[in-house]
C-alpha positions in Angstrom: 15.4 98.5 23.6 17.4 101.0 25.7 21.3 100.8 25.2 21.1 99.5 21.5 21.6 101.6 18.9 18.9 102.1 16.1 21.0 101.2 13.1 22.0 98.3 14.4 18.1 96.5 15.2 17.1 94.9 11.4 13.9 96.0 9.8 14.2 99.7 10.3 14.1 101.4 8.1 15.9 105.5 8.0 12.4 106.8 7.9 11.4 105.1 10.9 14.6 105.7 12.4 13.7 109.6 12.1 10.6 109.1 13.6 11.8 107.2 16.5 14.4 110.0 16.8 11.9 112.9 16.8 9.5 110.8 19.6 12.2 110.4 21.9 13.2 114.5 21.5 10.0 115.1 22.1 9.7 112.4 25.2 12.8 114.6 26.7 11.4 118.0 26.2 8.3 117.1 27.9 9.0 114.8 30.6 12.5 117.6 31.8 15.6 116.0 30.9 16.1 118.5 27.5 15.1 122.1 27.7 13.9 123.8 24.9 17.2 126.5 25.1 19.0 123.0 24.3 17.2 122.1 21.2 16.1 125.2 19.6 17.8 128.4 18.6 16.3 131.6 20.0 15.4 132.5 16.7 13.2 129.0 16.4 11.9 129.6 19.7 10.8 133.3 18.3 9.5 131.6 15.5 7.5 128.5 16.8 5.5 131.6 19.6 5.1 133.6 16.6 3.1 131.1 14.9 1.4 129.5 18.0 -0.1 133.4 19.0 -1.3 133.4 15.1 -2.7 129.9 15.5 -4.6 130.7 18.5 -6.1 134.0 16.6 -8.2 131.6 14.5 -11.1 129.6 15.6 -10.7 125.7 15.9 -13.5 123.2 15.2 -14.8 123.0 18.7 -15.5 126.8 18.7 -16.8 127.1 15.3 -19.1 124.0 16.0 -20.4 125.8 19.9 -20.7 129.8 17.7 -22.6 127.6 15.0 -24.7 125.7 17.7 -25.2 129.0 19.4 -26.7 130.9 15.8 -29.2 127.8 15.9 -30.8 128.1 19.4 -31.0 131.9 18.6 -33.0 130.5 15.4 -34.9 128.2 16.9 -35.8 130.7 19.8 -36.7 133.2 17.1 -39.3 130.6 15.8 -40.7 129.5 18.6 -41.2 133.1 19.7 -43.2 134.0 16.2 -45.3 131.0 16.7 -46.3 131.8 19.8 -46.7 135.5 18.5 -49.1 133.8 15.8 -50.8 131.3 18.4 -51.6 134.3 20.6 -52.8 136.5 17.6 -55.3 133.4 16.9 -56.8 133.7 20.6 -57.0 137.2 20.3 -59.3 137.3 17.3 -61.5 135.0 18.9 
């Protein structure tokens, strides 16, 4: 409910108060009306790029899951290929 404070609204607890809290910081950084120089330090800023360049270093699951998928075509190729090489090998003696 715009205009009422949290405290005052019965059932909520501090926890959820937080939570509500970090949403609606989050809900003005993206959407403009806070900038990021407002909120963080430039030391937090230095920080949170820090570990986002080190995050992006690593693999998520959608690339490990298309490098994994990509090792069994290559197998499955491989296979195919050598039964071929065998089925040819079969005509040939004939």
């Amino acid at each position: 409910m715009p205009g009422v404070p949290l405290e005052s609204i019965k059932g909520l607890s501090s926890i959820k108060i937080s939570d509500l809290l970090k949403k609606d910081l989050v809900d003005r950084l993206m959407d403009g009306r806070l900038s990021v120089d407002q909120v963080f330090t430039e030391a937090q800023q230095t920080q949170m790029v820090a570990a986002y360049s080190n995050q992006k270093k690593k693999s998520n699951a959608f690339e490990k899951r298309v490098s994994k998928a990509e090792v069994e075509k290559k197998a499955q190729k491989a296979t195919i290929s050598h039964s071929q090489e065998v089925t040819q090998e079969k005509h040939r003696s004939r």
